[in-house]
N, C-alpha and C positions, 0 to 999 in steps of 0.2 A: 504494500500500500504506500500511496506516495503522501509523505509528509505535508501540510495545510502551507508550508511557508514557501517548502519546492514547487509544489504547484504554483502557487502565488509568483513566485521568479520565472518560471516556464510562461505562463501568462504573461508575464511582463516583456519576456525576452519576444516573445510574438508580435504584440501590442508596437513595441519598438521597430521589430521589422516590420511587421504590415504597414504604417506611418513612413518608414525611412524608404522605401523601396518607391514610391510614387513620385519621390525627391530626386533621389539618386537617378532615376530613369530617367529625368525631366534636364537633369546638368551634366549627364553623360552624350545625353543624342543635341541637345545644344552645344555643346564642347564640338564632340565631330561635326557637325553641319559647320560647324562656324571657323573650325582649324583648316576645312578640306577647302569653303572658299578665302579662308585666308592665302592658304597653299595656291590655288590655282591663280589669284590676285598677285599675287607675291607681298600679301600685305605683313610687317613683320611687327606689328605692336601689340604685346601683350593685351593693355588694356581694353581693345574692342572687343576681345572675346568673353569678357568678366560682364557686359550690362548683358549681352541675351541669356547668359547663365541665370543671371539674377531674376531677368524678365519672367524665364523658365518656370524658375522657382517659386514664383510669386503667381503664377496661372496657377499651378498645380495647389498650391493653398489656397488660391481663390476657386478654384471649382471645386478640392475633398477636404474644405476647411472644416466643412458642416458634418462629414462622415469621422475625420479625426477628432471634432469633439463629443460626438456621438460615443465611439470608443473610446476616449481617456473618461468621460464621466458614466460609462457603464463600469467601466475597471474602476472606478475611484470610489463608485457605488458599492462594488463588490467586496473589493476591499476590507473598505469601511463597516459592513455585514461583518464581513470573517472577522474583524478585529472585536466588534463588539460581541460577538458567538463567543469567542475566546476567551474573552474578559467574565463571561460567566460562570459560576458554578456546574460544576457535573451535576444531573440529576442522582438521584438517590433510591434503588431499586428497592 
């Protein structure tokens, strides 16, 4: 049986990825689009390819901003349950 608290970290560790992973997606295929026409421009300044990165990042929280707090206040809800379940007495048979 898995411990209240390992669960609780396994959840979390999910929660973190399923959130991180719509980011990362979003600053990786913007990096490449934007390095391949730097490449083919011969443009060679860092700093152009940092605002669509940003742009990126900022779509992806404006369209599952509502779904990411959906799940941090479901898990925060949960939680909060577990902790106060804890905090009580064992029943007494």
């Amino acid at each position: 049986m898995i411990a209240p608290f390992e669960a609780a970290l396994r959840e979390a560790a999910r929660l973190i990825g399923a959130m991180a992973l719509p980011i990362l997606l979003a600053v990786l295929v913007a990096g490449l689009l934007f390095g391949f026409l730097q490449s083919m421009t011969r443009v060679r300044d860092r700093s152009i390819s940092v605002v669509p990165r940003l742009l990126a990042v900022g779509l992806v929280l404006g369209l599952l901003g509502g779904w990411f707090a959906e799940r941090l206040g479901g898990f925060a809800t949960q939680m909060f349950r577990a902790a106060e379940a804890a905090g009580r007495p064992a029943p007494r048979p």
